[in-house]
C-alpha positions as CSV (number, residue, x, y, z in Angstrom):
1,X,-23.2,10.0,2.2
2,X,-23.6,11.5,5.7
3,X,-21.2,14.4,6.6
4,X,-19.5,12.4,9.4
5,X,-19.8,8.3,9.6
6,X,-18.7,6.1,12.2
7,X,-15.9,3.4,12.2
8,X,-18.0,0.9,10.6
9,X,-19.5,3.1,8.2
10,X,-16.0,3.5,6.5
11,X,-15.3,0.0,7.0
12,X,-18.4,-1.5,5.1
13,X,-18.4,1.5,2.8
14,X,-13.8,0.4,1.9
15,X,-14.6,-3.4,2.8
16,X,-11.6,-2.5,5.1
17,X,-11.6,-4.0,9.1
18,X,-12.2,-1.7,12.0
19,X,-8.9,-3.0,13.0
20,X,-7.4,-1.5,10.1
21,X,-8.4,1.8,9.8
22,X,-7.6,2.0,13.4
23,X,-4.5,0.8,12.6
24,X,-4.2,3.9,9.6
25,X,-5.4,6.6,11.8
26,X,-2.7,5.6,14.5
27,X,0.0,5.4,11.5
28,X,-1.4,9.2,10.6
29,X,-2.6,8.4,7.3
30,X,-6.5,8.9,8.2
31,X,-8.2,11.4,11.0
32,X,-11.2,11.0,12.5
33,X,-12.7,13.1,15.4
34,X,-14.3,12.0,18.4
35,X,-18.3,12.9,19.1
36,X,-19.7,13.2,22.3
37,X,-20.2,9.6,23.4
38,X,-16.4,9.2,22.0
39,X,-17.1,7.7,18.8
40,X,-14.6,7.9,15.8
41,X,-16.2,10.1,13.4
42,X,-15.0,10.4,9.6
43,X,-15.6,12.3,6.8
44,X,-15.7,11.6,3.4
45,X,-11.9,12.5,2.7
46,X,-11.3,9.4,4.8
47,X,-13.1,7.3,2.6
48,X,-11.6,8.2,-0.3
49,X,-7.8,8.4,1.4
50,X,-9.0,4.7,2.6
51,X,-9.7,3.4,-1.5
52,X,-6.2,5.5,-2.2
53,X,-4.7,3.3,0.4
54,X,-5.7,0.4,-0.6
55,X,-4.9,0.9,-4.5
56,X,-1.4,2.0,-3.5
57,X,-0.6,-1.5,-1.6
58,X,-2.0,-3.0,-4.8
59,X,0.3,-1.7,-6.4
60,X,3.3,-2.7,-4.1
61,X,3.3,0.5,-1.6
62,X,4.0,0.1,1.6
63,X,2.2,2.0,4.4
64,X,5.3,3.9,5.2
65,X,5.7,4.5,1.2
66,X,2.3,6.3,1.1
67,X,2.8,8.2,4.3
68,X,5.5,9.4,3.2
69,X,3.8,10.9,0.0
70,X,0.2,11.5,1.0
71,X,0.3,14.8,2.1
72,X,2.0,16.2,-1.2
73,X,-0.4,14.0,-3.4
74,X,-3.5,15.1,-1.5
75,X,-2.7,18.6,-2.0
76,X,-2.7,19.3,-5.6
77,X,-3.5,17.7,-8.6
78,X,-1.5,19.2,-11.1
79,X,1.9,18.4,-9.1
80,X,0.4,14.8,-7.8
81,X,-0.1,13.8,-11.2
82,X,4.2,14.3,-11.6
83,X,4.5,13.4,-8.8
84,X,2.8,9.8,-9.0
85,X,4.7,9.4,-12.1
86,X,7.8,9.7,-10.8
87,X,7.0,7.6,-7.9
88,X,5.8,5.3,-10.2
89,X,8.9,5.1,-12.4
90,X,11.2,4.6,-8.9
91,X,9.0,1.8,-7.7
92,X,9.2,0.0,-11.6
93,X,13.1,0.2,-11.3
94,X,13.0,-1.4,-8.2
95,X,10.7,-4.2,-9.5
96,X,13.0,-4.5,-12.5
97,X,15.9,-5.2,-9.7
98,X,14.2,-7.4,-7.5
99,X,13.7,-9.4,-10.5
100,X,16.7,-9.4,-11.6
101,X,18.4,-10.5,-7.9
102,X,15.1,-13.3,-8.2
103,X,17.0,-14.9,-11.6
104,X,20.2,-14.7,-10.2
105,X,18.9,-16.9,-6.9
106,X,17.1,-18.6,-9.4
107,X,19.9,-19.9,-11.2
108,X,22.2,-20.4,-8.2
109,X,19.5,-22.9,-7.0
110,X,19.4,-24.6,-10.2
111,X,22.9,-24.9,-10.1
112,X,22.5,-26.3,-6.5
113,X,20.0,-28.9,-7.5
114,X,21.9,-30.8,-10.0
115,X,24.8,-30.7,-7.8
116,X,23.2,-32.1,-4.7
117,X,20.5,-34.5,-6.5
118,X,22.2,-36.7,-9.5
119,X,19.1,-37.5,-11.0
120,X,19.0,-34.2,-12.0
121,X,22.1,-34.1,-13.9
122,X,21.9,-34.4,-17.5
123,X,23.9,-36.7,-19.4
């Protein structure tokens, strides 16, 4: 890999759009620099915070979620590691009460159903 790549570079290299990582860079969560002819230029970092990026709205993460933790978790490994747990184990509980609120809206549309359709009333 070349020291500096242009936009499409990173974009064929993360099989992310243009659009997007212009869209990451103006969010703050990528840098590039401009060369001569005003070109974005970026490095390999960018790539790799790109693949990050994408893994973490795999996994539910919002952009503003990983802004808000990427510069800590790029720093160090040894705290990122805790870190990432622990953001991991917050972002489980909240997917363990989301689920829970989905069965209760569940259920109070079951309930609905058979009230409003009779053919789904049991006898």
């Amino acid at each position: 890999m070349r020291e500096t790549m242009k936009i499409g570079e990173v974009a064929k290299l993360t099989g992310v759009s243009p659009d997007a990582l212009r869209f990451y860079e103006d969010k703050g969560l990528i840098q590039s620099t401009r060369s001569a002819n005003g070109y974005r230029c970026y490095t390999a970092e960018a790539v790799q915070l790109v693949d990050y990026i994408k893994l973490a709205q795999q996994l539910g993460f919002s952009l503003a979620e990983i802004g808000e933790n990427l510069p800590e978790l790029w720093s160090s490994t040894t705290a990122s590691a805790e870190l990432l747990a622990a953001i991991f184990v917050e972002k489980i509980q909240i997917i363990d009460q989301r689920i829970i609120q989905m069965q209760v809206l569940r259920a109070a549309l079951a309930e609905r159903a058979k009230q409003v359709c009779p053919l789904l009333r049991l006898p």
